[in-house]
C-alpha positions in Angstrom: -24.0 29.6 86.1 -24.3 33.4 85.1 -26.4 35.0 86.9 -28.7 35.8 84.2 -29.2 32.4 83.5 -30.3 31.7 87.2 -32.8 34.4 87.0 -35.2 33.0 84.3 -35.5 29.5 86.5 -38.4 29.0 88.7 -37.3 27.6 92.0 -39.1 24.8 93.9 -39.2 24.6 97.6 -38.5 21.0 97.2 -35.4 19.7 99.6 -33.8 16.4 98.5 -31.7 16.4 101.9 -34.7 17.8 103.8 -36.3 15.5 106.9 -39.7 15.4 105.2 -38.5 14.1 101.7 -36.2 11.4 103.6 -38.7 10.1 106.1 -41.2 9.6 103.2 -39.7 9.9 99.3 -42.4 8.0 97.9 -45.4 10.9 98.9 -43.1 13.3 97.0 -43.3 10.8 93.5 -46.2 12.1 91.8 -45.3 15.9 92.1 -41.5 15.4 91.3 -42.0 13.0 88.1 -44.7 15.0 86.9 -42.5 18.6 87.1 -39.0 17.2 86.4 -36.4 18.4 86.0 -37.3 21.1 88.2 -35.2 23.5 89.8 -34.4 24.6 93.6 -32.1 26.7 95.7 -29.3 24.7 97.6 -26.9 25.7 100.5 -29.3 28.7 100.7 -28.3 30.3 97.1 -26.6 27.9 94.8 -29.2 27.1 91.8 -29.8 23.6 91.3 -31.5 21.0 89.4 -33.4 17.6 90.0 -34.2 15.0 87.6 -36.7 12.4 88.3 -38.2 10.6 85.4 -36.1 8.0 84.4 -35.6 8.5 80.7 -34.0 11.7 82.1 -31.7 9.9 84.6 -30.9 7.6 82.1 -29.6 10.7 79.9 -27.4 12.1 83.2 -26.1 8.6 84.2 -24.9 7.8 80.8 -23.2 10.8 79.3 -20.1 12.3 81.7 -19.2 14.7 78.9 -22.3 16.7 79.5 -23.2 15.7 83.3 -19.4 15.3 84.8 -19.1 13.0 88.2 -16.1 15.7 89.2 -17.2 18.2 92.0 -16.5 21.7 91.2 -13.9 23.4 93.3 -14.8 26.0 96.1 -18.9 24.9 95.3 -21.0 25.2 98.5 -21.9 22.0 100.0 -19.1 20.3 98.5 -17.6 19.4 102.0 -20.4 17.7 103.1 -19.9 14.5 100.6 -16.2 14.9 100.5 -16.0 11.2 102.0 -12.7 10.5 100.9 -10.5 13.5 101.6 -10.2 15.7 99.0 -8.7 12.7 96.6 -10.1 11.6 93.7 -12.6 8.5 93.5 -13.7 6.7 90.8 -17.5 7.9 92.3 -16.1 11.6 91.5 -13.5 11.0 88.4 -14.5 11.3 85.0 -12.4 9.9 82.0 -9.4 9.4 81.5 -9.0 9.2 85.4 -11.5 7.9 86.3 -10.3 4.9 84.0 -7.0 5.0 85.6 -8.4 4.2 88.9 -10.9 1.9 87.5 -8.1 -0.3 86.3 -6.2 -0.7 89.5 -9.3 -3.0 90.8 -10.8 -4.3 87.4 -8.8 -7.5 87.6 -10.2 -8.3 90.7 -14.1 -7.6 89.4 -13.1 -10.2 86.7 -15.3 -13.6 85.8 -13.0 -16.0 87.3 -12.1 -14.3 90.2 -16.0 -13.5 91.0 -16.3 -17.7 90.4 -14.1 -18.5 93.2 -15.6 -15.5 95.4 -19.0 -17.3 94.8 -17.2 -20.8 96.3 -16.3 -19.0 99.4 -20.2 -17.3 99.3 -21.7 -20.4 99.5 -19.7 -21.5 102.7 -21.0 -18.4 104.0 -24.4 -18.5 103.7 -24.5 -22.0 105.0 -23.1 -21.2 108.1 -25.4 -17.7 108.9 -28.7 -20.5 107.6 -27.3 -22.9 110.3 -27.2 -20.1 112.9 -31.1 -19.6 112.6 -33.2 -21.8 114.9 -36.8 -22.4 113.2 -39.7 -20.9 115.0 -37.4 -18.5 116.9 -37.0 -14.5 116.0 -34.3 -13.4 114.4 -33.3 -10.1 112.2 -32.6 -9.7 108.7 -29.8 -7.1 109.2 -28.2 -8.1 112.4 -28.0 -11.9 111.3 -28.1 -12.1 108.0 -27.6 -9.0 106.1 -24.4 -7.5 108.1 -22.4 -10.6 108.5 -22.6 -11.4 105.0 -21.1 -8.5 103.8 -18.3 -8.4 106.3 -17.5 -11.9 105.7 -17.7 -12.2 102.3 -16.0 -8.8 101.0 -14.5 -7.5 104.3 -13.0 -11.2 104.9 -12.4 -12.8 101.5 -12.5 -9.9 98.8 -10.6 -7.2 100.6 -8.5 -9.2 102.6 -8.8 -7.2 106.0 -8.5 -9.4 108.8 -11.4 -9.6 111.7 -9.4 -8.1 113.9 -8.3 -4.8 111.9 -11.9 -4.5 109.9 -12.7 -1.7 112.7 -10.0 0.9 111.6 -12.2 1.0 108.8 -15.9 0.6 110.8 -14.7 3.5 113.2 -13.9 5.6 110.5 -16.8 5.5 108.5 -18.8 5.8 111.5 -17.6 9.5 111.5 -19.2 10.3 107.6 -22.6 11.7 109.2 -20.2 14.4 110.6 -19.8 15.7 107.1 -23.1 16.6 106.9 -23.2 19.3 110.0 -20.6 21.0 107.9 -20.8 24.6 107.0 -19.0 26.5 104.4 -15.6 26.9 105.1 -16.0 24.8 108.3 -12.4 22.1 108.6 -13.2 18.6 108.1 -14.0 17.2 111.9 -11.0 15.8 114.0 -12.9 12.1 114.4 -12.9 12.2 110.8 -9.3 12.9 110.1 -7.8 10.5 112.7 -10.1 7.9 111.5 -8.6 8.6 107.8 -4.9 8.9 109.5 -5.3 5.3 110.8 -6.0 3.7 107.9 -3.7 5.3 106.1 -1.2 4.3 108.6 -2.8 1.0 108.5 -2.5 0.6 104.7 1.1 1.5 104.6 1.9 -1.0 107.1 0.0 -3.3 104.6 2.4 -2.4 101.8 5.5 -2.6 103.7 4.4 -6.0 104.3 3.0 -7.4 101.4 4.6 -11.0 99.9 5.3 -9.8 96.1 4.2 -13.3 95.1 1.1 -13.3 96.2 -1.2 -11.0 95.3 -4.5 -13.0 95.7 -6.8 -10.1 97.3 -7.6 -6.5 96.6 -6.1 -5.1 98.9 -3.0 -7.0 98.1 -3.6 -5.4 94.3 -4.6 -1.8 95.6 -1.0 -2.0 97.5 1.1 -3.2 94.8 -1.1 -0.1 92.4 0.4 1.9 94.9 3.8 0.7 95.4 4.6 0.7 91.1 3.6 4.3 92.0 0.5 4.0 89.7 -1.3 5.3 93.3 -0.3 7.2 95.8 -0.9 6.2 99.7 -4.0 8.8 100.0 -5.5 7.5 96.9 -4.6 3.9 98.1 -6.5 5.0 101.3 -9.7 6.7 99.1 -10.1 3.1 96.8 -10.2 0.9 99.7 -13.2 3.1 100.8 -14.6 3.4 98.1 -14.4 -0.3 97.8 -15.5 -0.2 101.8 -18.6 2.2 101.8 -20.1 1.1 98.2 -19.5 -3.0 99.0 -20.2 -3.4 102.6 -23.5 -1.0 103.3 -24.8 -2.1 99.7 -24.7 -6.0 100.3 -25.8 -5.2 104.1 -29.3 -3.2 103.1 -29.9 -5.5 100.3 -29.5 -8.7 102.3 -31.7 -7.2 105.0 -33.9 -5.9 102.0 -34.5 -9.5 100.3 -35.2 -11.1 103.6 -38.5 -9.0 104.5 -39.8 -9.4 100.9 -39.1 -13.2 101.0 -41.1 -13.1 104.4 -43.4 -10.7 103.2 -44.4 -13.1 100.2 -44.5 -16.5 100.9 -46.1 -16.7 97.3 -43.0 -15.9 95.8 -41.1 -18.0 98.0 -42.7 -21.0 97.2 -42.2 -20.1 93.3 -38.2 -20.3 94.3 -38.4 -23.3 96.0 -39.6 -24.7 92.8 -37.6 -22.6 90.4 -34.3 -21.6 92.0 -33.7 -19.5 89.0 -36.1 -17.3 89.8 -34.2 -15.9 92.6 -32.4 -13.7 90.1 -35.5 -11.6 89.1 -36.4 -12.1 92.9 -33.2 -9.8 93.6 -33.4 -7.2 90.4 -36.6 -6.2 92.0 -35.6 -5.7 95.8 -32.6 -3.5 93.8 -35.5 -1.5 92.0 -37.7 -0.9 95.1 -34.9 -0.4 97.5 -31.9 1.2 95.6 -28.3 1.2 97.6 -27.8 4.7 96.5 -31.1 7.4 96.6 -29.4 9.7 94.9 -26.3 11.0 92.7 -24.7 14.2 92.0 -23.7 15.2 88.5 -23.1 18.7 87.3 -23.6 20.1 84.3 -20.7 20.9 82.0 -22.9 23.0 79.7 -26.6 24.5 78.8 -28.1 20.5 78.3 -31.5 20.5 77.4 -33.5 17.7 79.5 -37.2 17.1 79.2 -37.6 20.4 77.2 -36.1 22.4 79.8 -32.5 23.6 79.6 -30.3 22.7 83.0 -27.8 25.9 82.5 -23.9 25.1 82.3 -22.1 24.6 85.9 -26.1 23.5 87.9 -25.6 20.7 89.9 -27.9 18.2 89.2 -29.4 15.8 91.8 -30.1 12.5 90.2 -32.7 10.7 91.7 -32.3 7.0 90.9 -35.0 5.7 93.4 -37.2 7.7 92.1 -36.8 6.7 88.5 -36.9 3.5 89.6 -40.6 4.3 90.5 -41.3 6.3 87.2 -44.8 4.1 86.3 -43.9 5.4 82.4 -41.0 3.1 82.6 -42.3 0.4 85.1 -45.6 -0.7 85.5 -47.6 -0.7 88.7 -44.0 0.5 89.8 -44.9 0.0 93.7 -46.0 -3.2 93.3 -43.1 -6.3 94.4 -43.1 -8.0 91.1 -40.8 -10.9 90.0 -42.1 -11.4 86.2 -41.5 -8.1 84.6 -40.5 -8.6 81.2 -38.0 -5.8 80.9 -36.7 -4.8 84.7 -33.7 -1.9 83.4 -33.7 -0.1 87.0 -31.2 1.8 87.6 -30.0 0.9 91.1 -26.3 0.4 90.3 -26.2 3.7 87.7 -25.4 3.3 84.3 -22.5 4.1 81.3 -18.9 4.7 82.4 -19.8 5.1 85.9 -22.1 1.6 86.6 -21.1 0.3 90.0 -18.0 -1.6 89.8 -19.3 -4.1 92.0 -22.4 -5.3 90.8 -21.3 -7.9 89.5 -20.5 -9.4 93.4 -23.6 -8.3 94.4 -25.4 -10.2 92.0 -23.6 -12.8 92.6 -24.0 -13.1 96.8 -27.6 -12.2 97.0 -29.7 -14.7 95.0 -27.2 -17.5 97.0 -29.0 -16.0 100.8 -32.4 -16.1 99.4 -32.5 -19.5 97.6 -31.0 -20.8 100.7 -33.6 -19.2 103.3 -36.6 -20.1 101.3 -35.4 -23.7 100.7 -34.4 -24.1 104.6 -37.3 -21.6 106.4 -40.4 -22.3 104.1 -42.6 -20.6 107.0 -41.0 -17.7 107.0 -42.7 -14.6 107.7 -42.1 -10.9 109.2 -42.6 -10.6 113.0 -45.9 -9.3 113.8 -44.7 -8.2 117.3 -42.3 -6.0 116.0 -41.4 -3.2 113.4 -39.2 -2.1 111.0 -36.7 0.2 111.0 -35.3 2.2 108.3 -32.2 4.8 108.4 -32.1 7.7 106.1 -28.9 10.1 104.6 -29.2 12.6 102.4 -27.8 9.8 100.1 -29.5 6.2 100.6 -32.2 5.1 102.5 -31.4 1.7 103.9 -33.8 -1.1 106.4 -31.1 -1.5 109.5 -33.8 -3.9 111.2 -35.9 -6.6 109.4 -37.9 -8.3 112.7 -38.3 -11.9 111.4 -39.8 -15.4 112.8 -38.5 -18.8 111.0 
């Protein structure tokens, strides 16, 4: 952005990494809807912009020619969402790249193979059910939430066995190290030993592989790889892409879906009648508590949004829970409601770059909740203990949901 350009914007004091808009996003709604896209100083002088309303999300989401996905080089604050070591991502691709990448995995995102992931679901869910004693505590993350994602796409979709899954764990423990970064700060050692070992890890996997049987992803990621269509590092960046979009995703929105089925025993009783109904049930925890808070796009040139022109080279902070609040696209947006007519949230993004596996997660959550409200029909949140939510600058997920059976 010229500097001309940057000196006819009116900045905003508004932070969306700051402690304040984290520990309560919803306070900042009315303001931030009403004024976007508005504009802000970020990483002390780089101009930026937000957009909040959701027609204008909608816009950013689903055009990459104008809003790219592909961070530029040498930008300050880069390093402090460079998860997957300088390599490039599908999340951070755009075309034709970006559909390279996309095709390594595709095969295993398709219909069939989703069918007999859903076969393997249902074992799943039965067994975390059985583990629940009625009339005793238990926690929506801890037993439900968690173990569900690890077994069903750690486990079965990816392949990792139980015993290796911490390689991975361990090193994405190490992300919320990235954001203590300054400019021109090295990535921190945890972080590149984590990324070493599963690298090393990987390789090990594609020295090993049978060439017969390629019946996982990670099986199909390593034989991308070895027909040189990917490289080890970029073999290394899919499977976490695959790790840190599948895993957290499915965990928050397990947890999520348990403490609104508990919260309204109402709507429980509507899916104990209608299991169908456990599908809308789901699109709305997705609305009210998006995976991801928050995507970064950048603009490729002078875009006009909302009657305001976002000048070429602005990063743009997209912020998808907030337009899933936008009352001009949802009605009464706050309010937990399975019988909207037209529920178009935008919790797995949109265009080229919708979540790959959305699909899956479609698929695993409305199994958890018919199950629980079938089995626990007096299930309700603890009243002897709280909540708990964790915030990053990126997602803003429950980690403890206090229930009774």
């Amino acid at each position: 952005m010229s500097a001309s350009a940057s000196n006819k914007l009116e900045f905003s004091s508004f932070d969306p990494f700051g402690e304040e808009f984290r520990d309560n996003p919803i306070s900042f709604d009315e303001k931030l809807l009403n004024d976007s896209p508005g504009f802000m100083l970020m990483e002390g002088d780089v101009p930026s912009a937000y957009i909040a309303k959701y027609d204008q999300c909608l816009q950013a989401l689903g055009n990459w020619e104008l809003f790219s996905s592909v961070k530029p080089p040498n930008l300050p604050g880069m390093q402090r969402v460079d998860f997957f070591n300088g390599m490039p991502v599908m999340n951070y691709s755009d075309p034709p790249q970006h559909d390279r990448l996309r095709r390594v995995v595709n095969v295993a995102f398709a219909p069939g193979r989703v069918r007999k992931l859903a076969d393997y679901t249902d074992s799943v869910v039965k067994e975390l059910v059985d583990n629940i004693e009625p009339g005793k505590p238990f926690d929506g993350m801890q037993d439900i939430g968690r173990p569900l994602a690890v077994k069903v796409l750690f486990d079965e979709f990816l392949g990792i066995p139980a015993e290796d899954q911490h390689i991975f764990f361990e090193f994405g423990a190490t992300f919320y190290l990235l954001d203590k970064l300054k400019p021109g700060d090295p990535k921190p050692k945890e972080y590149i030993e984590g990324w070493k070992k599963g690298e090393a890890y990987l390789r090990e996997v594609l020295a090993n592989a049978d060439k017969e049987d390629r019946k996982n992803v990670l099986s199909m990621i390593a034989n991308a790889s070895e027909s040189g269509t990917m490289s080890d590092s970029e073999m290394m960046a899919m499977v976490c892409v695959l790790f840190t979009g599948g895993v957290p995703t499915v965990s928050a929105m397990g947890a999520s879906s348990m403490h609104y089925l508990a919260k309204y025993p109402d709507i429980a009783e509507r899916i104990r009648k209608d299991e169908n109904l456990a599908k809308a049930f789901c699109e709305e925890v997705y609305r009210l508590d998006a995976p991801v808070s928050l995507v970064m796009r950048f603009a490729t040139q002078d875009v006009d949004v909302g009657g305001r022109t976002i000048p070429e080279g602005t990063p743009v902070y997209t912020m998808i829970s907030m337009a899933n609040r936008d009352p001009d696209q949802f009605e009464n947006p706050l309010e937990f409601n399975i019988d909207r007519e037209e529920n178009r949230h935008l919790a797995f993004g949109n265009g080229t770059h919708v979540c790959i596996g959305n699909a899956i997660t479609r698929m695993i959550l409305p199994k958890i909740v018919v199950e629980m409200a079938n089995r626990y029909p007096s299930l309700r949140l603890d009243p002897e203990s709280s909540g708990v939510w964790e915030t990053t600058p990126r997602s803003r997920h429950r980690i403890k949901v206090p229930l009774l059976a």
